[in-house]
C-alpha positions in Angstrom: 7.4 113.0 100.1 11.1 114.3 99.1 10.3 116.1 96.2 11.4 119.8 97.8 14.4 120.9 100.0 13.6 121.5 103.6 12.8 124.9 104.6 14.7 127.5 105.5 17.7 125.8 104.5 20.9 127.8 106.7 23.9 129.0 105.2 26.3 126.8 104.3 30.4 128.0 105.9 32.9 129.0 103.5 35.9 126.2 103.0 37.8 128.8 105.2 35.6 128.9 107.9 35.2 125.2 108.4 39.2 124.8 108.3 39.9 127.5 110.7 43.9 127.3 111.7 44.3 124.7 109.5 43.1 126.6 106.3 46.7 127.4 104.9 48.2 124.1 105.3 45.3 122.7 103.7 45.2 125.0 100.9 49.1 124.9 100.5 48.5 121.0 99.6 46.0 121.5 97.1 48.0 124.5 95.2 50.5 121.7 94.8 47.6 119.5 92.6 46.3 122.7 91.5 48.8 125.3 90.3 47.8 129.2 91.9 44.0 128.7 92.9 41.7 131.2 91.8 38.3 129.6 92.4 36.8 127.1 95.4 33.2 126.0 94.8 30.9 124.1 96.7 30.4 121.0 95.1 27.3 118.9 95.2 27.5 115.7 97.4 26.5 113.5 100.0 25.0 114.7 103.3 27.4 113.8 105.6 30.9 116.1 104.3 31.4 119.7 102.8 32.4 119.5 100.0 34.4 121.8 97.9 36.3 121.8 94.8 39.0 124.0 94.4 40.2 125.1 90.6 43.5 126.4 89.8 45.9 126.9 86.8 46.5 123.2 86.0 43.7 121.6 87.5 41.2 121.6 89.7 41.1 118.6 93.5 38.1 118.0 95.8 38.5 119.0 99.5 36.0 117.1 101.7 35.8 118.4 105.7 33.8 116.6 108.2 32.1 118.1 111.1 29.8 116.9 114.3 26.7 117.4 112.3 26.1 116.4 108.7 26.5 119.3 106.1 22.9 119.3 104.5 21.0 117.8 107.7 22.5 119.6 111.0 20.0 118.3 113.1 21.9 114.9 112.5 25.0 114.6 114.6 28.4 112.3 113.3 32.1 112.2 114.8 34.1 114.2 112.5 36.9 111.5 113.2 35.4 109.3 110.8 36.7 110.8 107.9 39.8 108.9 108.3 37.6 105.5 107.8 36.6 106.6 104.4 40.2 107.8 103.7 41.0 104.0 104.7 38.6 103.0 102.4 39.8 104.9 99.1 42.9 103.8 99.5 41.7 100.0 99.7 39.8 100.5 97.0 42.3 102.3 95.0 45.0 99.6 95.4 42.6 97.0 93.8 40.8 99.1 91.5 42.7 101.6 90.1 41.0 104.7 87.9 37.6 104.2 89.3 37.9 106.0 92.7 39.4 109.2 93.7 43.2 108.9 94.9 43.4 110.6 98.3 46.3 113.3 98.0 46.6 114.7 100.9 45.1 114.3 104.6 44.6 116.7 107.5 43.4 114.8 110.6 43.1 118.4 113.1 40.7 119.5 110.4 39.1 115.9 109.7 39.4 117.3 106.2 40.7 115.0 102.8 42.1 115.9 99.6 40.8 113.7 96.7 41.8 113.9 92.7 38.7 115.4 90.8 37.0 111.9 89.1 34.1 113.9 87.6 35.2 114.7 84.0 32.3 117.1 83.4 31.7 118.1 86.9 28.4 116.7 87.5 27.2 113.4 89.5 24.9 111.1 87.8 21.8 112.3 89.9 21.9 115.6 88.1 22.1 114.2 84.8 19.2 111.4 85.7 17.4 114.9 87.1 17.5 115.9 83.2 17.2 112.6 80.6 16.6 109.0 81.3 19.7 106.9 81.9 20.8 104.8 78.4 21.3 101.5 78.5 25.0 101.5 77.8 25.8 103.7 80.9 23.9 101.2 82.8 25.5 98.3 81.8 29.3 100.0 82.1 28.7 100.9 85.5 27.6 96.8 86.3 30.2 95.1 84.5 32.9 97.8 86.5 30.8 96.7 89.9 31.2 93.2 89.1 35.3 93.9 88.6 35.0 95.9 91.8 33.7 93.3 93.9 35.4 90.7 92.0 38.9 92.5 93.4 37.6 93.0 96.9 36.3 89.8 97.2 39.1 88.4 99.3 40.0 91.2 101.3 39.1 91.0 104.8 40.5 94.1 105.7 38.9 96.0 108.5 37.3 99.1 107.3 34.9 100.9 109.9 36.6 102.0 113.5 33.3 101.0 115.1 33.1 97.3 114.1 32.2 96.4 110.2 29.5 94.2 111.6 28.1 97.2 113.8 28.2 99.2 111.0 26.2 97.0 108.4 23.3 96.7 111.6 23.7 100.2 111.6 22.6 100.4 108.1 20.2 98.0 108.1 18.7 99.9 110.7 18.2 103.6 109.1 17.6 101.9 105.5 15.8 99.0 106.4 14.3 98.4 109.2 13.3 102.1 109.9 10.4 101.4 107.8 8.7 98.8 110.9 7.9 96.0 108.5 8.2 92.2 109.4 9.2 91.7 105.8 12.1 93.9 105.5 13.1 93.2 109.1 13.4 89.3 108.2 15.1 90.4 105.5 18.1 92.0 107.7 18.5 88.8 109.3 18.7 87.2 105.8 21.5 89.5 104.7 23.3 89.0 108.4 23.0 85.0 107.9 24.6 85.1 104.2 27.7 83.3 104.4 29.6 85.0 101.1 30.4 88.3 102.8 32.7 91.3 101.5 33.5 94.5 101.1 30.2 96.6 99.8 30.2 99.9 98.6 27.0 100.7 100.6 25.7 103.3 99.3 25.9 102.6 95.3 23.4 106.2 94.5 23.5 108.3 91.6 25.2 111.2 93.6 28.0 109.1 94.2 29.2 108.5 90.9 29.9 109.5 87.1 29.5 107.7 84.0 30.8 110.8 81.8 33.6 110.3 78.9 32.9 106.7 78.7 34.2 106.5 82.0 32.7 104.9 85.5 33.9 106.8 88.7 32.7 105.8 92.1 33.0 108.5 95.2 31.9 109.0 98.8 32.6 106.1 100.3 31.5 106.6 103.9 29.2 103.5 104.1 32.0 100.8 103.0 31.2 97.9 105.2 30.9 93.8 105.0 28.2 92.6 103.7 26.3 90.7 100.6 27.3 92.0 97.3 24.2 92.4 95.5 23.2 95.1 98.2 24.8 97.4 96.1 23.3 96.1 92.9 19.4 96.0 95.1 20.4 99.9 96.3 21.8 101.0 92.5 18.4 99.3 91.2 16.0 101.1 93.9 17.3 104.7 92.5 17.2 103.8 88.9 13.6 103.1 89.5 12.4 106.2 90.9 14.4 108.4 88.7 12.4 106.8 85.6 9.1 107.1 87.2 8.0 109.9 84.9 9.8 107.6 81.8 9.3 104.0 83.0 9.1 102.4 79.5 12.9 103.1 79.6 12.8 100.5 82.6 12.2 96.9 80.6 15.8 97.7 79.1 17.7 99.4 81.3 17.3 97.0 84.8 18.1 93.8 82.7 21.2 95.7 81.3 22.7 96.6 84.7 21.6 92.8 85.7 23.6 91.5 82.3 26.7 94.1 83.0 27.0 92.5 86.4 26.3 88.9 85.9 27.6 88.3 82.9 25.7 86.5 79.9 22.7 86.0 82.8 20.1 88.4 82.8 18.7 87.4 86.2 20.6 86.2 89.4 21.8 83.1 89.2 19.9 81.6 91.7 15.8 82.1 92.3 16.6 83.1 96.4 19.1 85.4 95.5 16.3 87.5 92.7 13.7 87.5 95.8 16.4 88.9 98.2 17.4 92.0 95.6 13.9 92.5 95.2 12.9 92.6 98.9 16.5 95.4 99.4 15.3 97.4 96.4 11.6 97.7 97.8 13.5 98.9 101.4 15.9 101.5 99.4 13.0 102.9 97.6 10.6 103.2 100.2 14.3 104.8 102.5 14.0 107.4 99.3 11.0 107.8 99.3 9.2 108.0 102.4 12.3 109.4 104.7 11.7 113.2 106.1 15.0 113.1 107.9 17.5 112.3 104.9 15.1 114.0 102.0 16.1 112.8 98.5 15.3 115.6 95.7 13.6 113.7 92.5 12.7 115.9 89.6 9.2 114.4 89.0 5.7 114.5 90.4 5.3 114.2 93.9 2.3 111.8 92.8 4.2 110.0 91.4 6.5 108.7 94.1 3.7 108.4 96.1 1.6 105.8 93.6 4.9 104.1 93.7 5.5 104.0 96.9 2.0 102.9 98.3 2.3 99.8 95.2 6.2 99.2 96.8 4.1 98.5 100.4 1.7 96.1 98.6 4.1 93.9 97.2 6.1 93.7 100.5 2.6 92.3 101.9 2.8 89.4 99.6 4.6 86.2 100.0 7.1 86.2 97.1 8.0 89.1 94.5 10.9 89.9 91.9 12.3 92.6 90.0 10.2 92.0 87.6 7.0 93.2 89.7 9.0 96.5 90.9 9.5 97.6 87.2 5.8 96.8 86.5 4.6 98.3 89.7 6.6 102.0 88.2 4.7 101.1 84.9 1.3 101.3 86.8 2.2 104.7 88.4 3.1 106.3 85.4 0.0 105.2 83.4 -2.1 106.2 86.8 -4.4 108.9 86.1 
């Protein structure tokens, strides 16, 4: 279960150290954002990227360097050269949604290493303020009415994102989020997604980490997993985190899912169409059980371990059945909290 960090966990290099010869140029280009830099921090983020932010007298920029393994899992190897993909992708995103993504301010392709403007008013993500209080229902409905203006802007764009093939990369998620898991119902539910006709620009990988709802605001980073796909994948992954981060608090649940589902839809409180609420249902069972059951990519949830675990095993029961909503994952977190 993915309740502790793996064990020893190595030492993380120094900003420096990752840059190598490129270190001054790099550091040159944030002093111009920054003013005379007298602090660089590691900053929580994904997996994949160091990440650093780097403070000086007028301000403080993120500096995000890929290498061939993933920063918090080296086992898992990547092509550094892929940083230039999500560079391609903030600036899409930044031309048709401007304030809600970081503005890339400098890139360094020799040291696969971006700068990006600081979005995160009060330098946390949103995982480490779930990790502390339950989410309110406000927050949750900013972030899916600012979704449904994100996808709304993207939805024509048919711009090529990922170097290896947007298709190839969407079967490559399915395949570590989805079908990983060896179940006929999640597998038939790839080919579901694949088969959709209304395909566009997703996000991909919608978590808590990846964003900030501080000052009012809604800021989306980390956009490595931009692809083609359905657009209520990122509502079904948003939906699978907010579940297990309220497992120890579910009675926060019956009002905060149908306030992301209003912010997104609109006046609706449920998908507009029956197929659609069974399809989110089926992804969000799939994210949860990728959260919850993956040793490789470990996801850190302040709560019981039993907990996850009750939910998890109810989360495989309902994917045995024929047909399930939303309605029967919040229930199912319900059951685990009142568990004895």
């Amino acid at each position: 279960m993915n309740q502790l960090p793996p064990n020893p966990r190595p030492a993380q290099p120094t900003l420096s150290a990752l840059l190598g010869n490129s270190s001054p140029a790099v550091l040159n280009d944030c002093a111009r954002h920054t003013g005379q830099i007298f602090r660089i921090q590691r900053a929580s983020g994904g997996n994949v990227s160091h990440v650093f932010r780097v403070d000086g007298d007028r301000g403080s920029v993120i500096v995000k360097v890929r290498r061939d393994r993933f920063a918090r899992i080296p086992a898992l190897r990547t092509n550094p050269a892929l940083i230039s993909d999500e560079r391609h992708a903030l600036e899409v995103y930044g031309a048709a949604v401007p304030g809600v993504f970081p503005r890339v301010l400098g890139f360094h392709a020799e040291a696969h290493a971006m700068i990006l403007s600081d979005v995160f008013p009060d330098r946390r993500n949103y995982h480490e303020h779930l990790n502390r209080r339950p989410a309110t229902t406000e927050e949750i409905a900013r972030l899916g009415s600012t979704l449904r203006r994100i996808h709304q802007a993207t939805q024509e764009l048919r711009t090529p994102i990922r170097s290896q093939g947007d298709v190839w990369f969407r079967e490559h998620t399915f395949g570590f989020c989805l079908r990983s898991h060896g179940l006929k119902a999640l597998d038939e539910t790839c080919e579901e997604l694949a088969s959709r006709p209304d395909q566009q620009l997703v996000l991909g990988d919608l978590a808590p980490k990846n964003l900030s709802l501080a000052a009012d605001s809604v800021a989306l980073c980390d956009l490595d997993n931009v692809h083609h796909g359905w657009p209520l994948y990122d509502v079904a992954y948003f939906l699978a985190h907010l579940l297990i981060h309220h497992l120890a608090r579910s009675h926060h649940l019956p009002a905060l899912v149908p306030a992301l589902l209003s912010g997104y839809f609109g006046a609706q409180t449920q998908p507009p169409q029956c197929a659609d609420g069974v399809l989110m249902a089926k992804i969000t069972a799939g994210v949860v059980l990728y959260r919850l059951s993956n040793e490789t990519v470990p996801y850190l949830l302040a709560q019981p371990a039993s907990l996850a675990e009750r939910y998890r095993d109810r989360v495989l029961a309902l994917l045995d059945t024929a047909v399930f909503g939303l309605h029967e994952l919040v229930h199912a977190a319900a059951l685990g909290e009142a568990a004895p």
